[in-house]
N, C-alpha and C positions, 0 to 999 in steps of 0.2 A: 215594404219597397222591394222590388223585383230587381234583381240583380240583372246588367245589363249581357247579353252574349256577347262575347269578345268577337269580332272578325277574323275569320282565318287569315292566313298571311297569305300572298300573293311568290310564289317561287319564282327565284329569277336564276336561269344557269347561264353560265358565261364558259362557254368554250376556250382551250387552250390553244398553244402553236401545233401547227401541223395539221390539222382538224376545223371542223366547222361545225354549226350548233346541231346537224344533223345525227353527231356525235351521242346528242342526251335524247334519243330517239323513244331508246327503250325505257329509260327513266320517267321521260315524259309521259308516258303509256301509263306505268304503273303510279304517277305520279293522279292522275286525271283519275281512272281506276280508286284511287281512296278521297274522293272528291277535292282535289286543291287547285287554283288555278296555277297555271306555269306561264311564264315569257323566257325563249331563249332567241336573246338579243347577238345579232352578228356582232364578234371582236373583232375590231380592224386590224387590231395585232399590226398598228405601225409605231407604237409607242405608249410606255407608261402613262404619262398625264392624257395625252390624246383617250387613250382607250379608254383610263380611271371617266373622265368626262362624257366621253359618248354612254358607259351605263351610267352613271348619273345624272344622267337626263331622263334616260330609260326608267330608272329609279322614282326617280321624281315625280314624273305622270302617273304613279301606282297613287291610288289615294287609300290604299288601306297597308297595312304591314307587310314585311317585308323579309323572305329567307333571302341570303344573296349568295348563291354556289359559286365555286370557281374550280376548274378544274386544271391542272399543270399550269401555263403561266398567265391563267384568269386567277389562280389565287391569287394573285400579284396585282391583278386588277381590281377583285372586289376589295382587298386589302386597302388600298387606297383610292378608291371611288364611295365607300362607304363612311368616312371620316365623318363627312356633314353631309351624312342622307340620315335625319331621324328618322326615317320610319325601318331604317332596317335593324333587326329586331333579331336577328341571330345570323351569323359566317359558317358558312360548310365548306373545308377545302378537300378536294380530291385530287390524292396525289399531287399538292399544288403547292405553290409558292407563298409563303405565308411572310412574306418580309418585314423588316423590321427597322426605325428611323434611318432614312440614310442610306440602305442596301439594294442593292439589285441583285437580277438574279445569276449574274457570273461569279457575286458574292457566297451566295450557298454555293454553288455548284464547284468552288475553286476549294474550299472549305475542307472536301470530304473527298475520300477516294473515288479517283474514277470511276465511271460505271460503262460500260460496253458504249450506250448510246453517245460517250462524251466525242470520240474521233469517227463517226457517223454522221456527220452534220457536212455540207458544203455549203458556201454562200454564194451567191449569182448575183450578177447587177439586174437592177429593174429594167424590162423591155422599152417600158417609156417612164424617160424623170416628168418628177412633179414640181412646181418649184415652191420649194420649203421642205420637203417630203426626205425620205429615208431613198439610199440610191445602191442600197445592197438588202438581199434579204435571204434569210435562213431556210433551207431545206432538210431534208434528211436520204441519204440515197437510197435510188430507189431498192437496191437489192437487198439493202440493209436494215429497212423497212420494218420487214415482217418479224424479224426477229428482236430487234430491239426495242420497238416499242408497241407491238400486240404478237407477240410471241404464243397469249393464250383464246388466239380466236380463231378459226376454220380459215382455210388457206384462202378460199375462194374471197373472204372478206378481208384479208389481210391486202391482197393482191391491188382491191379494189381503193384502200386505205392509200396504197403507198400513191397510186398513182393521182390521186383528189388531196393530195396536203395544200395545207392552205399553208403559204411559209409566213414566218411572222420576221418584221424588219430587224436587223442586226441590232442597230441603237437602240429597239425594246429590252434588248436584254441587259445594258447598262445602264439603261434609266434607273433615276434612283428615289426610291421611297421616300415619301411622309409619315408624317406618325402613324403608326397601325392603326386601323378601325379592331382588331381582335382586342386591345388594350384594354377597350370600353364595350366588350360584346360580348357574348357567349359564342362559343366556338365550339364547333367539332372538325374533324380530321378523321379521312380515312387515308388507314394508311397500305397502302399497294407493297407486299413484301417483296414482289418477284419485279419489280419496278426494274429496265435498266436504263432509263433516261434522266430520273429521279431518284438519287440514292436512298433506299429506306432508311440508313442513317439520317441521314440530312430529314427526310419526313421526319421521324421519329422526335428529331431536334428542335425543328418548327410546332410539331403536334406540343409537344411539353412546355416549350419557351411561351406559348399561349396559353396554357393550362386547355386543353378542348380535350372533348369526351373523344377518345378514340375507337374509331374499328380499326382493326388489324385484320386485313382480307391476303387474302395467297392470290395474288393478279399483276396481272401486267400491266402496263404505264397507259393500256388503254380500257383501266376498270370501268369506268363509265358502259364500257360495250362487253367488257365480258361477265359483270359480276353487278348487273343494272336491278336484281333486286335489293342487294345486300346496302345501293348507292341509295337507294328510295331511301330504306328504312331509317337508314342514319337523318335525309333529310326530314321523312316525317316527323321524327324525334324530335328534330330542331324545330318544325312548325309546330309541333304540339305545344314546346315551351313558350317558343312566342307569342303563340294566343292565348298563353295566361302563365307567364313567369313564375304570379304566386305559387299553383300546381305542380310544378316540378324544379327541383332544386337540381343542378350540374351534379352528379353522382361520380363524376370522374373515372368511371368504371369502364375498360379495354373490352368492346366487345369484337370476339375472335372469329370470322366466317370461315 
């Protein structure tokens, strides 16, 4: 009897605040580049349950296996949008929120010492309410931009970043967790050392309280864009595992870019 070929897994990345999926641009390059397919699904980033639900639907309609990336506060989302999607098969978080029963992410972020990007943030009301909808929503200013959260990318692109932020609603970031999907998953975690939106403590704390295979990269809060090979390789790791667990055991092993 011939052993059946496992399906590759289908990559799903889920963009953060501030940012939109145009974000996993280069990932996605090199992602297609080592034959895998990709979805990178708009986050509405107006709310925990809302968001977890919208890629869970997204999730859904994959009929074969499933990597679910999340990057800043998309880990917060595949975190719990993944709970009851069986087919997703391994959690990659970048630079992200890995939360845990009951937490949000003002939870970590009050946690651990300030980081530069903490008094960078301004909130504005929405130009038109919705009614049921979030009626304030998070920015970051523009001049403080460049520095605090792609500090390691060409000015011209920095420029371009500050002024296309997608803000994410206020009340996303108090929303509060369900039981983790990393609980019951394999995980990896890269972790951004030069981070200042996202304390690398605080990563460092999330990467371990999951046990996931860590990279440890020297980048800034916007590694997705500055260090998009080093983001592939981690995910292709995790798709390798998925399409055949038996094959590769979690090695728990830091790798350093």
């Amino acid at each position: 009897m011939h052993r059946s070929t496992p399906l590759p897994p289908t990559i799903v990345l889920v963009h953060g605040a501030f940012t939109d999926a145009s974000s996993w641009a280069e990932v996605i390059s090199l992602l297609h580049a080592a034959g895998l397919t990709v979805r990178a699904p708009a986050n509405p980033l107006r709310g925990l349950a809302q968001d977890a639900a919208y890629i869970r639907s997204v999730v859904r309609d994959i009929d074969v296996p499933v990597v679910l990336v999340g990057h800043d506060y998309g880990g917060a989302v595949i975190t719990h949008a993944a709970t009851d999607a069986d087919n997703v098969v391994a959690l990659c978080y970048v630079a992200a929120f890995g939360l845990d029963t009951g937490e949000c992410v003002l939870d970590i972020t009050n946690r651990f010492a300030p980081v530069p990007g903490a008094d960078a943030t301004c909130a504005a009301a929405l130009p038109a309410q919705v009614p049921g909808g979030p009626d304030t929503e998070l920015y970051i200013h523009r001049e403080r931009f460049p520095q605090v959260y792609a500090d390691d990318l060409p000015t011209g692109v920095k420029k371009v970043l500050s002024v296309t932020q997608r803000p994410v609603a206020c009340g996303a970031l108090t929303s509060r967790s369900g039981p983790p999907a990393w609980a019951s998953k394999p995980s990896w975690y890269a972790i951004a050392t030069a981070d200042r939106i996202l304390s690398p403590t605080a990563q460092r704390f999330m990467a371990q309280r999951m046990a996931a295979t860590e990279y440890v990269l020297d980048a800034s809060h916007a590694v997705v864009l500055s260090q998009p090979d080093a983001v592939a390789a981690m995910i292709r790791e995790a798709a390798e595992q998925g399409s055949d667990p038996g094959d590769c055991a979690d090695d728990g092993l830091r790798h350093v870019f």
